[in-house]
MIDOSE-1310 file (N, C-alpha, C; in nm, 2 decimals, decimal comma, always signed):
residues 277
xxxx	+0,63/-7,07/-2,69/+0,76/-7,08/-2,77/+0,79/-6,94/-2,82; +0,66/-6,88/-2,86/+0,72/-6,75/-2,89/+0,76/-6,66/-2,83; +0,70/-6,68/-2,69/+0,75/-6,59/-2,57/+0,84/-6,63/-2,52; +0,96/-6,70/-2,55/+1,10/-6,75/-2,54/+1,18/-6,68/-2,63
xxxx	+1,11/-6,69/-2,75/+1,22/-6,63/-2,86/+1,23/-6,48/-2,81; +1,11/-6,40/-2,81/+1,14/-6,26/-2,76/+1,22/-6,25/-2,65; +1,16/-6,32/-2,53/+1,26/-6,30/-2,41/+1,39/-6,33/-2,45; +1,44/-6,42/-2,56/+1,61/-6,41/-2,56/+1,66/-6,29/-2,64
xxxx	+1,55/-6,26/-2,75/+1,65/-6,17/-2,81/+1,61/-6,01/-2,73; +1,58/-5,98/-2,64/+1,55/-5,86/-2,55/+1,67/-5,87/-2,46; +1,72/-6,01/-2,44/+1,81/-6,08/-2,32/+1,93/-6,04/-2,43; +1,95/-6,04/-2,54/+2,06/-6,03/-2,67/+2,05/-5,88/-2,68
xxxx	+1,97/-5,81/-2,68/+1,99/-5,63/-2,69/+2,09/-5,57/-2,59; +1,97/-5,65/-2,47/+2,07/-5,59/-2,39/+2,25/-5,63/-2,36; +2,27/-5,75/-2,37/+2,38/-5,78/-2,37/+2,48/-5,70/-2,47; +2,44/-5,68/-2,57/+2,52/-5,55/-2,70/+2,49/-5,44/-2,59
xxxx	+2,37/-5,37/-2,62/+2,39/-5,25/-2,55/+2,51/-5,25/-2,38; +2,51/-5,33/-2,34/+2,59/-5,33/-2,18/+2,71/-5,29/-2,24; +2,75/-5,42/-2,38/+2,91/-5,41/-2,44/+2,92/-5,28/-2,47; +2,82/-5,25/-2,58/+2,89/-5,13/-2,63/+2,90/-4,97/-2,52
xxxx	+2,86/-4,98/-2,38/+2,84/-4,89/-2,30/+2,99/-4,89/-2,22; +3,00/-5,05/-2,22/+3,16/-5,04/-2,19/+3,27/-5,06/-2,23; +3,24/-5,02/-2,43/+3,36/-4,96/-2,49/+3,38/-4,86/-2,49; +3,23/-4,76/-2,47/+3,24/-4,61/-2,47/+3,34/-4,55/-2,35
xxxx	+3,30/-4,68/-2,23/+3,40/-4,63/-2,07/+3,53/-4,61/-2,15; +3,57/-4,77/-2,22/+3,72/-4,76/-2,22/+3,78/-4,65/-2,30; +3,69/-4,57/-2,42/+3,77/-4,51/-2,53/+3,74/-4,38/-2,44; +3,64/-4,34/-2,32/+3,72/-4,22/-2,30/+3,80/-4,23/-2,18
xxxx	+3,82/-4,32/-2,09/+3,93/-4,34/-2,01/+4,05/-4,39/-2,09; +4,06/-4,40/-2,21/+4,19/-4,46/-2,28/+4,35/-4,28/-2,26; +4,41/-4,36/-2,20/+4,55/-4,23/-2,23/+4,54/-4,14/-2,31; +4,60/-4,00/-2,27/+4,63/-3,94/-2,41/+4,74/-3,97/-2,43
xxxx	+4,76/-3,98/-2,59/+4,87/-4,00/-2,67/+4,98/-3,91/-2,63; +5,14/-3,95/-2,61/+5,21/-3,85/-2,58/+5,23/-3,76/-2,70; +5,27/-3,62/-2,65/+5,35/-3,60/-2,78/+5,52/-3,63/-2,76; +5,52/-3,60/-2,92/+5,64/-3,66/-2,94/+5,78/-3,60/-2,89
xxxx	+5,94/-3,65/-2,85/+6,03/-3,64/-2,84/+6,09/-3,48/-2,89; +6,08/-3,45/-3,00/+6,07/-3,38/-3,09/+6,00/-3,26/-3,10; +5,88/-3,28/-3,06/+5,82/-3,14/-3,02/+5,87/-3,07/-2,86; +5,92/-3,14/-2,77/+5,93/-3,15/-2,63/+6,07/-3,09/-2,63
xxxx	+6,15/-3,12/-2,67/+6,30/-3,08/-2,68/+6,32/-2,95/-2,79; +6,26/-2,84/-2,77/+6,27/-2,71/-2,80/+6,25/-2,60/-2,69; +6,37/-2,53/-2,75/+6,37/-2,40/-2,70/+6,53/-2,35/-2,65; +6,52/-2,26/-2,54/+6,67/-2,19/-2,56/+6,72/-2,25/-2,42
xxxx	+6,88/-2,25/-2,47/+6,93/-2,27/-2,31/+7,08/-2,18/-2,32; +7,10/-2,21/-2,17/+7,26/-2,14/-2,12/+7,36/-2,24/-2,13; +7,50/-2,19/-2,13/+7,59/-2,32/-2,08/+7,74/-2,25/-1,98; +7,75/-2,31/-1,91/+7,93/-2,31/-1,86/+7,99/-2,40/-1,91
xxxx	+8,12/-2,35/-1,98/+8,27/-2,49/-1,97/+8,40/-2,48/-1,92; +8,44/-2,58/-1,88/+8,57/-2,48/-1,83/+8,67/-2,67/-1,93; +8,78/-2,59/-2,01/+8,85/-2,67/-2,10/+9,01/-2,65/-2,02; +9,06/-2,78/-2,11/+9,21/-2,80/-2,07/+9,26/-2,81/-2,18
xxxx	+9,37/-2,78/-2,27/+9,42/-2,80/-2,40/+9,54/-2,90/-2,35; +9,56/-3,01/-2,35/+9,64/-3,09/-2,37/+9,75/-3,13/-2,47; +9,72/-3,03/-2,57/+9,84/-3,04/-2,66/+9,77/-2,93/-2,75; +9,87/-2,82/-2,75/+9,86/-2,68/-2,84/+10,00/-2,68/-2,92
xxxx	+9,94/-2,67/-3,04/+10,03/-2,66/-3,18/+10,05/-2,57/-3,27; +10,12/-2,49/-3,29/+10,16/-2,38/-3,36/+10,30/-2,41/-3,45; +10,27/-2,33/-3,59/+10,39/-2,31/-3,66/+10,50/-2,23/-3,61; +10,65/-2,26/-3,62/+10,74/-2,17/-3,57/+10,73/-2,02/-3,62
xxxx	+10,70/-1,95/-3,53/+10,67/-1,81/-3,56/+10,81/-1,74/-3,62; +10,80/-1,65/-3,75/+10,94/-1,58/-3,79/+10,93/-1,45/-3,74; +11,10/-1,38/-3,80/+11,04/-1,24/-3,81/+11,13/-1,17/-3,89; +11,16/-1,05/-3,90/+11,24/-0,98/-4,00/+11,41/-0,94/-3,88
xxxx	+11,47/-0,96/-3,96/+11,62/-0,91/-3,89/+11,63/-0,76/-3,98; +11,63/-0,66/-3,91/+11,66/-0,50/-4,00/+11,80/-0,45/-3,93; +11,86/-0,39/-4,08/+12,00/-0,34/-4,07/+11,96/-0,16/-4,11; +12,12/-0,13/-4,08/+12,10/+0,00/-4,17/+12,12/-0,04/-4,31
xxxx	+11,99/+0,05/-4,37/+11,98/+0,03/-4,50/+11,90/-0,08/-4,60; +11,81/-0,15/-4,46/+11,73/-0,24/-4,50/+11,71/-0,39/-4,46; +11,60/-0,46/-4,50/+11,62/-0,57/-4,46/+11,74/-0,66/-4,46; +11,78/-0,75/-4,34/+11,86/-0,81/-4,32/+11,87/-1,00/-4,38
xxxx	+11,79/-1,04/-4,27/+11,75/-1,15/-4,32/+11,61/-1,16/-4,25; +11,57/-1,31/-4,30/+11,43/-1,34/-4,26/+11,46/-1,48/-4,16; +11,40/-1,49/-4,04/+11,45/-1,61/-3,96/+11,37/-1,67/-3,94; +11,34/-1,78/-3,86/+11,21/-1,80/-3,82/+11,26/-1,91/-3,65
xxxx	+11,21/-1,94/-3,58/+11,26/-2,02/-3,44/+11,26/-2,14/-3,45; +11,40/-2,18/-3,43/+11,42/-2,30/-3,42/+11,31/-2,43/-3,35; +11,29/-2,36/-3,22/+11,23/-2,44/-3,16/+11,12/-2,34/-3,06; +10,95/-2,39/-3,09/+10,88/-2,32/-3,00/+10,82/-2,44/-2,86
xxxx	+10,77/-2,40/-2,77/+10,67/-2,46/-2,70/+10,57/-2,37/-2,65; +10,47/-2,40/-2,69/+10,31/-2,32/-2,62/+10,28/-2,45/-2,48; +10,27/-2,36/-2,41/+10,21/-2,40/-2,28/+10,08/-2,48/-2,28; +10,04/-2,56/-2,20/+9,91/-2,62/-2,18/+9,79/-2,54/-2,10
xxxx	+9,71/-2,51/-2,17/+9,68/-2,34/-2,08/+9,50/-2,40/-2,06; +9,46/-2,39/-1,96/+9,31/-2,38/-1,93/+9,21/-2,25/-1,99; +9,07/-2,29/-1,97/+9,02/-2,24/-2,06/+8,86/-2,21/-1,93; +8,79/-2,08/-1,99/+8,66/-2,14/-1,94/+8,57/-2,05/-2,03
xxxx	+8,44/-2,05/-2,05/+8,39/-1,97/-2,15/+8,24/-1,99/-2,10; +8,12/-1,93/-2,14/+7,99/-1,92/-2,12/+7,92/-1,91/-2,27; +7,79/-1,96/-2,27/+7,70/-1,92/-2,43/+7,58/-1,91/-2,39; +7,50/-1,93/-2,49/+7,39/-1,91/-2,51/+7,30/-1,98/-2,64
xxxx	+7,23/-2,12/-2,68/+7,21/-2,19/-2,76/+7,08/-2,20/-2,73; +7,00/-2,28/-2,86/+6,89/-2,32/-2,89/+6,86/-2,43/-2,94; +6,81/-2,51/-2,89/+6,75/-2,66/-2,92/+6,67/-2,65/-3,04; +6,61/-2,69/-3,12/+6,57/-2,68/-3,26/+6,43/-2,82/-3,25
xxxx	+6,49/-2,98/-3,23/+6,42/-3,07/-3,21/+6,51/-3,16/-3,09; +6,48/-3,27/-3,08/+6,61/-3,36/-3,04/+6,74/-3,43/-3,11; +6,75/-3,35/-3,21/+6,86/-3,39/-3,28/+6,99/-3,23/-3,33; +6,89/-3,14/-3,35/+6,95/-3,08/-3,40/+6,96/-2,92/-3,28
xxxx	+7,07/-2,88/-3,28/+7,07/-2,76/-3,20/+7,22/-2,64/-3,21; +7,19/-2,53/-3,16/+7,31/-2,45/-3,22/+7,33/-2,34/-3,07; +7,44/-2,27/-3,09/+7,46/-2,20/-2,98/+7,61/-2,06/-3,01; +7,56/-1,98/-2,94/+7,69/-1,89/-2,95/+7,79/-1,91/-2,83
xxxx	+7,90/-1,89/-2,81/+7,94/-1,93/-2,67/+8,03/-1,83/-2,69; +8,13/-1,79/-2,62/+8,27/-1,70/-2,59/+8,33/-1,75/-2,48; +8,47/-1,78/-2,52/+8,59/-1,85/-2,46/+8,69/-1,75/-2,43; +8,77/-1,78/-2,30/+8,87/-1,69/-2,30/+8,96/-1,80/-2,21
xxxx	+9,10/-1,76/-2,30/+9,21/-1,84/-2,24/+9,38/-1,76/-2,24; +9,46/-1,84/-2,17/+9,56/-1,76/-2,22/+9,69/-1,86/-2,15; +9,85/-1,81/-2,21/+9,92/-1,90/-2,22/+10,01/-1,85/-2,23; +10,11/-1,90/-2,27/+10,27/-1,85/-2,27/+10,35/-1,91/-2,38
xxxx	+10,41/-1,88/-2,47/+10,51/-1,94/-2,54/+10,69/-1,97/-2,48; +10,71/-2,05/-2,52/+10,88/-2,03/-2,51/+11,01/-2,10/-2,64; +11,04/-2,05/-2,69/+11,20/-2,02/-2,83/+11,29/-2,03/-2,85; +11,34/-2,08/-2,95/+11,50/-2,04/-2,93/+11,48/-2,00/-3,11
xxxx	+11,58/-1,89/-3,12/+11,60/-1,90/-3,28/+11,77/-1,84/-3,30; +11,82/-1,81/-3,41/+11,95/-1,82/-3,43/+11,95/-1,78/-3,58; +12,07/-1,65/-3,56/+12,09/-1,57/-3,71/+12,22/-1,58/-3,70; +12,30/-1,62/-3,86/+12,40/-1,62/-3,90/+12,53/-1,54/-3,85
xxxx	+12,54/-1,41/-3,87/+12,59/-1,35/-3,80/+12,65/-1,28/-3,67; +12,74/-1,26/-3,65/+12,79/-1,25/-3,50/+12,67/-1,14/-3,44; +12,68/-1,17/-3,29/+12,58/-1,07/-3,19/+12,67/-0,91/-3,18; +12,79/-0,93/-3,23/+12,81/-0,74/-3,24/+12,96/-0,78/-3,29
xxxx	+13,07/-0,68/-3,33/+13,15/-0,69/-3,35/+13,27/-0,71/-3,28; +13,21/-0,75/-3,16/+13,31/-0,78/-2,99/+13,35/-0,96/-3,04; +13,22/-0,98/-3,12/+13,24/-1,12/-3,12/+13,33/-1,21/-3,34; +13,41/-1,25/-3,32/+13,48/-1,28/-3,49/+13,39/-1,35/-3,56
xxxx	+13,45/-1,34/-3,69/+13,34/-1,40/-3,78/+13,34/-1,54/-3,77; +13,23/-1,63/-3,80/+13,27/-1,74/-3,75/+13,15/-1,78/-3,65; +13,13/-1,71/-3,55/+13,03/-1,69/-3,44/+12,87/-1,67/-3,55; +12,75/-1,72/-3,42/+12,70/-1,70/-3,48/+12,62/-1,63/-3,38
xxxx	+12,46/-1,55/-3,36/+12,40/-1,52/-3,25/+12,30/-1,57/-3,20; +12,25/-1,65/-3,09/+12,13/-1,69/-3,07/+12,06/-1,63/-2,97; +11,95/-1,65/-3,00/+11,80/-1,61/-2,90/+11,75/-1,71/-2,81; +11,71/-1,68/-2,71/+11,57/-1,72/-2,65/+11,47/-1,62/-2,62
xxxx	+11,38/-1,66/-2,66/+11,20/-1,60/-2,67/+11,12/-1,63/-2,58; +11,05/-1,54/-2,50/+10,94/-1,61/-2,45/+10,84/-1,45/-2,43; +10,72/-1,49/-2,43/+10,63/-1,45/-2,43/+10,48/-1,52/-2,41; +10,40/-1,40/-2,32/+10,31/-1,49/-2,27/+10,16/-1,41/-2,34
xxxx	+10,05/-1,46/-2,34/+9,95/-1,41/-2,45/+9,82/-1,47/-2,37; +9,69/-1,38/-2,39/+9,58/-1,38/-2,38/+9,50/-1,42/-2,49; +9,35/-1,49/-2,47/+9,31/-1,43/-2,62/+9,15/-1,51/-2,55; +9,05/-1,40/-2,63/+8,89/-1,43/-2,62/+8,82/-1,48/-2,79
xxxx	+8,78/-1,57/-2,74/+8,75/-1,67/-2,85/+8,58/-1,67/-2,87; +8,54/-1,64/-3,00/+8,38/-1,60/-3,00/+8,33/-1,67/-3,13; +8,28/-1,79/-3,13/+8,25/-1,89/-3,20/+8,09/-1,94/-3,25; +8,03/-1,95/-3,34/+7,93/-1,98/-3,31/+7,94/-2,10/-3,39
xxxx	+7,83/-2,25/-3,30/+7,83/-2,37/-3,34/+7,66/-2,38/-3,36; +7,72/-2,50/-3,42/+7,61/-2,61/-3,48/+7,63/-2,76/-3,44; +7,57/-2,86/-3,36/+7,57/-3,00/-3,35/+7,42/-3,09/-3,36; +7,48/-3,22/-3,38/+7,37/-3,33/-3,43/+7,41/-3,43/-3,32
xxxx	+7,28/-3,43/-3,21/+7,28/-3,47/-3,11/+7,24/-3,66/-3,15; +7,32/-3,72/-3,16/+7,25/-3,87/-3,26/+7,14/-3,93/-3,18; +7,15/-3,94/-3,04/+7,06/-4,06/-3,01/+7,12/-4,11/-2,87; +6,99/-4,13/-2,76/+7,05/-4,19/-2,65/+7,05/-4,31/-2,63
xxxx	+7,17/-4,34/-2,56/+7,20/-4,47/-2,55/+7,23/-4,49/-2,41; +7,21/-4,56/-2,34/+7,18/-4,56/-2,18/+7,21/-4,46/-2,11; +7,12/-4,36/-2,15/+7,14/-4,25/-2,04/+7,27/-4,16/-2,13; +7,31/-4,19/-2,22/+7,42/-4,08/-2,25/+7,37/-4,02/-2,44
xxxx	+7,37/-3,93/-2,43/+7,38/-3,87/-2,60/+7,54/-3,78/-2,67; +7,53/-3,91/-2,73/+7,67/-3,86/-2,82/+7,62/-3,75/-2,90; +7,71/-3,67/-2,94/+7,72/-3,57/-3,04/+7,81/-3,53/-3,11; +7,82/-3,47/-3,24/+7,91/-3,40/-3,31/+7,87/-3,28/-3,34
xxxx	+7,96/-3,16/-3,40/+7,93/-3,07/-3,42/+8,06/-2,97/-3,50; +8,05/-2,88/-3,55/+8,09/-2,79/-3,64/+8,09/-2,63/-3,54; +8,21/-2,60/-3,57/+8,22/-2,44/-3,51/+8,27/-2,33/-3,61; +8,27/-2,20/-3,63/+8,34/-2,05/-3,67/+8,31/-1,95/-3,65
xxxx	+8,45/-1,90/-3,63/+8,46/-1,76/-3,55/+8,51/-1,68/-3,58; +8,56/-1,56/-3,43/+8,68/-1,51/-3,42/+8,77/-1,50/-3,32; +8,87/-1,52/-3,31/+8,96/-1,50/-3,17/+9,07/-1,39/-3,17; +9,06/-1,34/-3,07/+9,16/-1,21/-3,05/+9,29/-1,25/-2,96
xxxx	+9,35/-1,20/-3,03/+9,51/-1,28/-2,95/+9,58/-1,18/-2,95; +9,61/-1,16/-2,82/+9,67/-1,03/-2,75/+9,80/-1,11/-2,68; +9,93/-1,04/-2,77/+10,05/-1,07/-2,68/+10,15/-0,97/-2,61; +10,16/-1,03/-2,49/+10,22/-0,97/-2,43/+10,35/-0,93/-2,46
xxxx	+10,43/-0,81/-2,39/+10,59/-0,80/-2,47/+10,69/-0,98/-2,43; +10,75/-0,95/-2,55/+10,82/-1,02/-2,61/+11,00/-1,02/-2,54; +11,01/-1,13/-2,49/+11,15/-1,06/-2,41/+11,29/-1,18/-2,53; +11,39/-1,09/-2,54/+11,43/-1,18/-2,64/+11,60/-1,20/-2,54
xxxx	+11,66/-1,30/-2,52/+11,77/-1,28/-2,46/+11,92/-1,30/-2,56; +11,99/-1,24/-2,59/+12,11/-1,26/-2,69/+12,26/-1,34/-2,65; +12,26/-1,45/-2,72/+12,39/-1,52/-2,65/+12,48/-1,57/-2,78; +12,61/-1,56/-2,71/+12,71/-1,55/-2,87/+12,70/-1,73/-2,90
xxxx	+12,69/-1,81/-3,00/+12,71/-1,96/-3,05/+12,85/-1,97/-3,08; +12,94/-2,05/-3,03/+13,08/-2,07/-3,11/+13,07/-2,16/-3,23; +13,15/-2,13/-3,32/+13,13/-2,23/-3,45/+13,31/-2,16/-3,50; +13,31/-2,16/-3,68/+13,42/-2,15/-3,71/+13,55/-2,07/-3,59
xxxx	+13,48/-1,98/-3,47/+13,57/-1,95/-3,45/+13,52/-1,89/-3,27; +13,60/-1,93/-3,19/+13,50/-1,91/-3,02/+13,46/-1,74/-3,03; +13,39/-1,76/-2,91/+13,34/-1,63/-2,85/+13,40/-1,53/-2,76; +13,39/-1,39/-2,79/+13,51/-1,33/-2,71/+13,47/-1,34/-2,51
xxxx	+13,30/-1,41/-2,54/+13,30/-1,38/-2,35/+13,19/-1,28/-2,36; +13,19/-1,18/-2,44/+13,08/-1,06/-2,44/+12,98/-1,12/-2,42; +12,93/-1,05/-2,30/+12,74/-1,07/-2,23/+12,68/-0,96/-2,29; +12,55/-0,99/-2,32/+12,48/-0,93/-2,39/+12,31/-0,93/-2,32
xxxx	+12,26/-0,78/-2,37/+12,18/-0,73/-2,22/+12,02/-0,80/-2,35; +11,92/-0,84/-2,26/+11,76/-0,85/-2,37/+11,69/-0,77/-2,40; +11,67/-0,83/-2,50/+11,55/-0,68/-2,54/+11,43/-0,71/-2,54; +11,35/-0,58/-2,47/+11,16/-0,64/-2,52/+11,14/-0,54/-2,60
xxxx	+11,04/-0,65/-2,66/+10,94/-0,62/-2,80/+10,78/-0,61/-2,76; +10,76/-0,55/-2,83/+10,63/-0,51/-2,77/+10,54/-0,57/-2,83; +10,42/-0,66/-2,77/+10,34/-0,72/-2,87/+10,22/-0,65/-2,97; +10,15/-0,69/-3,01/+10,09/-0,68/-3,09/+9,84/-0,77/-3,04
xxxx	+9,79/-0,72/-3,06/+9,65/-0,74/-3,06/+9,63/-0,78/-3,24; +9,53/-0,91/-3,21/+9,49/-0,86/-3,36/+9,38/-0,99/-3,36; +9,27/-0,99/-3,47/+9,16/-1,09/-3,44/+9,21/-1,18/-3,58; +9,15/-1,28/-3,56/+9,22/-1,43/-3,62/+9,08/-1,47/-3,66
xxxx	+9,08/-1,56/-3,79/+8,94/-1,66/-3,79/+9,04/-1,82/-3,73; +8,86/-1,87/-3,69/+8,90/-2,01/-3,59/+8,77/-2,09/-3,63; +8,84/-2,20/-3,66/+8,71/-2,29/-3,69/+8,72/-2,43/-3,58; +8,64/-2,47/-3,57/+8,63/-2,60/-3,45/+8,57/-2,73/-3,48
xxxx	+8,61/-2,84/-3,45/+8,51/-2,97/-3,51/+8,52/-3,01/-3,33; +8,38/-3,08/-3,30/+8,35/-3,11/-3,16/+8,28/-3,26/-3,23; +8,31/-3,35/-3,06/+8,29/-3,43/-3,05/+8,25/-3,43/-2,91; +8,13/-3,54/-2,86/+8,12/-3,56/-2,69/+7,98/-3,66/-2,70
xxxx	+7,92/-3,63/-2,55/+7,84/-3,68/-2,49/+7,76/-3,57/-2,38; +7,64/-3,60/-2,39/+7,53/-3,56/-2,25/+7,50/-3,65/-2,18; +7,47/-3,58/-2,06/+7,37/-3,68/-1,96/+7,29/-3,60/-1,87; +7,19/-3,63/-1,91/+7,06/-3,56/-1,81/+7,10/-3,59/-1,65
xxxx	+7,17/-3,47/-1,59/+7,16/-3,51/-1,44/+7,02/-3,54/-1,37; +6,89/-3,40/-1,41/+6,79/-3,35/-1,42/+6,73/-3,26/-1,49; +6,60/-3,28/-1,47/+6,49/-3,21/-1,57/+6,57/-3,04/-1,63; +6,59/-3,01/-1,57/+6,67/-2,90/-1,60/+6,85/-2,84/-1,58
xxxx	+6,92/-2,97/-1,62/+7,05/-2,97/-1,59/+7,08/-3,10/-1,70; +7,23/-3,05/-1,78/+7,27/-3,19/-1,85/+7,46/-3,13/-1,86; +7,51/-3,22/-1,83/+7,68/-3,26/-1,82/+7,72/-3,27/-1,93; +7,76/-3,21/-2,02/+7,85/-3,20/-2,16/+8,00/-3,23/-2,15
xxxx	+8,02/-3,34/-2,20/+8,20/-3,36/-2,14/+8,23/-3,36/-2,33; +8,34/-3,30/-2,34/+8,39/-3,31/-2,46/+8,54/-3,29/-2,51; +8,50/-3,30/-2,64/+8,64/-3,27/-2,74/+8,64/-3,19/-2,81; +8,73/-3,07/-2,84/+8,70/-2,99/-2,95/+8,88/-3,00/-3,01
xxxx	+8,88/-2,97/-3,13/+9,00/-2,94/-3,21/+8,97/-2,79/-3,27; +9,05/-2,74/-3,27/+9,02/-2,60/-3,33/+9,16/-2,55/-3,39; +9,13/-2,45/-3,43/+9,25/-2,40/-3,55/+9,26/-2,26/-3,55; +9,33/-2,17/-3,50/+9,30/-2,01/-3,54/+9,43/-2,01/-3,60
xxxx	+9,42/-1,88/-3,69/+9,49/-1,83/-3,84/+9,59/-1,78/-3,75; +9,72/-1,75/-3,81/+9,86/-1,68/-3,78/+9,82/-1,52/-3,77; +9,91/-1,42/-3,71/+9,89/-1,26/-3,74/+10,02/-1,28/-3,68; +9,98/-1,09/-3,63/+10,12/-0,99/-3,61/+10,11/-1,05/-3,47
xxxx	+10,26/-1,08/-3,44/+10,29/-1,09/-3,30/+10,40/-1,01/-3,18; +10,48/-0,92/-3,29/+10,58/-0,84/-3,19/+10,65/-0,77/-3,31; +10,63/-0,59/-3,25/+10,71/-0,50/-3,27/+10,81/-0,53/-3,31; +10,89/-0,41/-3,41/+11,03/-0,38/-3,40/+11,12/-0,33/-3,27
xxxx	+11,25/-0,37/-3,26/+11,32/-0,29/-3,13/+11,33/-0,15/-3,16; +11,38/-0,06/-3,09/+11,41/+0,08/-3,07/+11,49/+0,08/-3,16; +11,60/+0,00/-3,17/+11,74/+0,00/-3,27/+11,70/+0,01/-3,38; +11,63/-0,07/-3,40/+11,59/-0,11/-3,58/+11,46/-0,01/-3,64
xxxx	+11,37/+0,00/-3,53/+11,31/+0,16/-3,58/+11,39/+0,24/-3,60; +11,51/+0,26/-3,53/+11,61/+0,36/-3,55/+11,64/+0,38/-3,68; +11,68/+0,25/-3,75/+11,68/+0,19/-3,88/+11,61/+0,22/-3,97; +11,45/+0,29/-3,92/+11,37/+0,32/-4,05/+11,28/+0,20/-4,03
xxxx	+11,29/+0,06/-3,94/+11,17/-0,04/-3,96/+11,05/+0,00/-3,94; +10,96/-0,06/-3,94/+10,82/-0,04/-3,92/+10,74/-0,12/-3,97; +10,62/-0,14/-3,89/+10,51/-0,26/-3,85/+10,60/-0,38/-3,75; +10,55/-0,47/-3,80/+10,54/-0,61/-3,73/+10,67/-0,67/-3,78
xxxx	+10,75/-0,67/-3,69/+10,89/-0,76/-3,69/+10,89/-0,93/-3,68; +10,78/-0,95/-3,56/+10,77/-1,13/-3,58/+10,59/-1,15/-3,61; +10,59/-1,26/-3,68/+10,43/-1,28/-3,70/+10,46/-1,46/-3,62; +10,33/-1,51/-3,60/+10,30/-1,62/-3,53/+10,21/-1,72/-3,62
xxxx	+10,24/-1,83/-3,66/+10,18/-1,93/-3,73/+10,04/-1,97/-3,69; +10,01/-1,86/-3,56/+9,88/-1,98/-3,58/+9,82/-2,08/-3,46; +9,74/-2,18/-3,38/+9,77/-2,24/-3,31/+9,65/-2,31/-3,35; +9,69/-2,46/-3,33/+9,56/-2,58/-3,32/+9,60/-2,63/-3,20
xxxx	+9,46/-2,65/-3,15/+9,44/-2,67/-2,98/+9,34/-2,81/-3,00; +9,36/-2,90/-2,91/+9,33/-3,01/-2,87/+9,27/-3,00/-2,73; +9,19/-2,93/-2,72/+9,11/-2,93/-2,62/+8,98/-3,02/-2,56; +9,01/-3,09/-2,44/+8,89/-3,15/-2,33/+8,79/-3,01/-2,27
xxxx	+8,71/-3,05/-2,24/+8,63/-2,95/-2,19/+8,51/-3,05/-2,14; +8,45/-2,96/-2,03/+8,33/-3,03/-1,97/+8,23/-2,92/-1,90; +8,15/-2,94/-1,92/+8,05/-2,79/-1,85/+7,94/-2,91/-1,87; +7,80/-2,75/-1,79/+7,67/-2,78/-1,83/+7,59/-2,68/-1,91
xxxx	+7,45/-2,79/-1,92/+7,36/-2,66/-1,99/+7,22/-2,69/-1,89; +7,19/-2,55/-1,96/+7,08/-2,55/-1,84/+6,92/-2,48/-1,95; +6,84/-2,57/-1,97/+6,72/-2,60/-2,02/+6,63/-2,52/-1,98; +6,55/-2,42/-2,04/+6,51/-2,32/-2,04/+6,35/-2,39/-2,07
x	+6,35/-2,49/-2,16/+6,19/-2,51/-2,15/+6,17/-2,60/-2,09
């Protein structure tokens, strides 16, 4: 009897020791733990975009009317249109975690305006009082846009990450001369017929602040490639936009004859970035 009890519990050791030999297997064949999302999505990247403004908004730009002996009147354009002008630009950004990330970029675009404005007075004394004189405006403009952003990448959701984000900057807006055409308006009293030759005005360079609110989406094509399709709204500040004429310097004027309100852009844009870690 007794040599039963020992043979089982020898027969019981070993059965522990076997188990516990083959928990040791499993805890050191067990996975390593990944690391996290968050540590993994750091570091720097590049980007291309190329944008379309769909709808560009500006205040009616004014300017000064100069006589002999001083200012005249102050006018501003009846009616402007800014062109729908494409866009493309390059940066340079940094991933921070998976949520949060920032980037410098530089945009360059450029466009055209077109005007009409209209001052009280007749276009020369060929034409009776009564008349009045109007303009058409056009001018076309450049400008490099150098912004730096901030966005909060929220969260993927099949395969896509929405984002928002915050931009400011500066933009340089360079306009080209200014061609103004002069035509007599009949009112209390017609026009004598006098044609009247245009004048250009010479633009003006000058840097603007611009601020941006973005909206979009990514999508990982591959390991080192992601599709950024977006929205941006932006806003750059008014400046000088066009010289005085020869005549009215003649006059004694000087500086900036018209200034420009400004422009908010409604811009699509779509590029990539390209993942550095």
């Amino acid at each position: 009897m007794f040599r039963r009890i020992v043979s089982l519990g020898i027969a019981m050791v070993g059965l522990i020791a076997t188990g516990a030999s083959a928990s040791d297997i499993d805890l050191i064949n067990a996975p390593e733990i990944d690391v996290s999302q968050s540590a993994l999505a750091q570091g720097w990247y590049i980007r291309g975009d190329l944008g379309y403004s769909g709808w560009t908004r500006g205040g009616r730009p004014d300017y000064t009317v100069y006589a002999p002996g001083g200012v005249s009147s102050r006018e501003s354009f009846d009616r402007s249109r800014f062109s729908n002008e494409l866009s493309y630009g390059v940066g340079v950004g940094y991933q921070f975690n998976d949520m949060i990330r920032a980037d410098l970029t530089t945009d360059f675009f450029s466009g055209d305006l077109r005007g009409d404005s209209n001052i009280a007075s007749p276009c020369s004394a060929a034409d009776p009082a009564g008349t009045s004189c109007g303009f058409k405006h056009d001018a076309d403009y450049s400008a490099i846009n150098i912004m730096a952003n901030g966005y909060v990448d929220i969260g993927t959701v099949a395969g896509f990450t929405p984002y928002v984000g915050v931009g400011a900057g500066m933009t340089r807006v360079s306009w080209g001369d200014v061609n103004s055409q002069a035509f007599c308006v009949a009112g209390g009293a017609a026009c004598s017929g006098t044609g009247y030759g245009g004048d250009v005005l010479k633009g003006y360079d000058s840097w603007r602040f611009t601020y941006a609110l973005m909206a979009g989406a990514t999508v990982d094509i591959s390991e080192r490639l992601k599709l950024d399709v977006g929205y941006r709204f932006s806003d750059t500040a008014g400046g000088r936009m066009f010289h005085y004429g020869a005549a009215e310097q003649g006059y004694g004027a000087a500086g900036a004859k018209g200034r420009d309100r400004g422009f908010q852009k409604h811009k699509f844009r779509v590029g990539v970035r390209i993942p550095t870690w």
